[in-house]
C-alpha positions in Angstrom: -30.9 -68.1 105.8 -32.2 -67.7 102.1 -29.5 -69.2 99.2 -28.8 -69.5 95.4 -28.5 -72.6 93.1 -26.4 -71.4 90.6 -25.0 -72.3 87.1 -21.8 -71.1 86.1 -20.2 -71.6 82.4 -17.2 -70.8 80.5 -18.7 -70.3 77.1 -22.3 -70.8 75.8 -22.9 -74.4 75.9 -19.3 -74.9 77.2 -18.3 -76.4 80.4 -21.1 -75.9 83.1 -20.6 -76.0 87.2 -23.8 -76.5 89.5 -23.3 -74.8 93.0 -25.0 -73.2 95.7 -24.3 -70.2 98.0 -25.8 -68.2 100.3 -24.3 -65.0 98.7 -23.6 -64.7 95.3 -21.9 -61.9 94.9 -19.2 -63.0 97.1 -19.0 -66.5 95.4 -18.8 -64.7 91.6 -16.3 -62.7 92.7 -14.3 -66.1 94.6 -14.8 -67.5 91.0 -13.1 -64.7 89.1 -10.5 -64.2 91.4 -9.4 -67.6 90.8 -10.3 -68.8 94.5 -13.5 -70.4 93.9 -13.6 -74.6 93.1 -10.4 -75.8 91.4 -12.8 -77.2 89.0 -14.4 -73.4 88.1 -10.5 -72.4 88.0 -8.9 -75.0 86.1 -12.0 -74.7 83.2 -12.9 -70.8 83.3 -16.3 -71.0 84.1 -17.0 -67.8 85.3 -20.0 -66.7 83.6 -23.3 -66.7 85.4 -26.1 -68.1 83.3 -28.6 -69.4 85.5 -29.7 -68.8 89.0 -32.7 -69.6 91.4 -33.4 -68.0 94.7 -34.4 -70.3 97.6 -35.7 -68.5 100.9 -34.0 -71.3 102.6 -30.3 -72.5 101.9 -31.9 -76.5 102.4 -34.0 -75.9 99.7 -31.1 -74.2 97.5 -28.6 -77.2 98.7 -31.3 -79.9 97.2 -32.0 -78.4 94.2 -28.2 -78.0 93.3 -27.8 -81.8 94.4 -31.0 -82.5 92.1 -29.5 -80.8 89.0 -25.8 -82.3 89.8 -27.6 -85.6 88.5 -29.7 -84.2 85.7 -29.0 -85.0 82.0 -26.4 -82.0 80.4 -29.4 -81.6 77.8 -31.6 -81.1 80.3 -28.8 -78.6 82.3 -28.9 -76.4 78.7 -32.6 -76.2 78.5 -32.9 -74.6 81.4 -30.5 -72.2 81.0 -31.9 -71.3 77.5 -35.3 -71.3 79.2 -34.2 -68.0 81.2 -31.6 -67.4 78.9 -31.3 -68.3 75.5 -28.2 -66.4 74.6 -26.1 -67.5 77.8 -25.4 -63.6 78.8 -23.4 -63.0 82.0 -26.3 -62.7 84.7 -23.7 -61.0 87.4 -23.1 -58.0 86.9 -20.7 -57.1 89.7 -22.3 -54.4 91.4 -25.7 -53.8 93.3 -25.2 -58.0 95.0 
């Protein structure tokens, strides 16, 4: 089963939230909806700035526990790496 890491924000360089799914256009739309984590609910991080495709959910699953203990600098570099302007990376249709 392939999977996503994912980084989800509520504003450039606001709050971020590291996850991982193994569909994400079900899991932007759980966000949005207000029925994703509490955490992505109670902050409004619903914008999508940084994803990585795994061809194995493991391999997603350790890199989102990898990043959950990463430096927030480090979190922001890597988004700004892919994308510097922290545009919304979901676009709703086509997932």
């Amino acid at each position: 089963m392939t999977g996503n890491a994912t980084m989800t924000a509520s504003q450039k360089r606001g709050t971020i939230y590291i996850g991982v799914t193994n569909d994400l256009g079900r899991r932007m739309r759980e966000h949005r909806s207000g029925q994703g984590s509490r955490f992505t609910s109670r902050y409004s991080v619903q914008r999508l700035v940084w994803y990585e495709e795994h061809f194995d959910i493991r391999g997603a699953i350790l890199r989102e526990k990898s990043l959950r203990h990463w430096p927030r600098q480090w979190k922001i570099e890597l988004i700004e790496k892919a994308n510097p302007e922290w545009f919304e990376l979901f676009r709703g249709t086509g997932w």
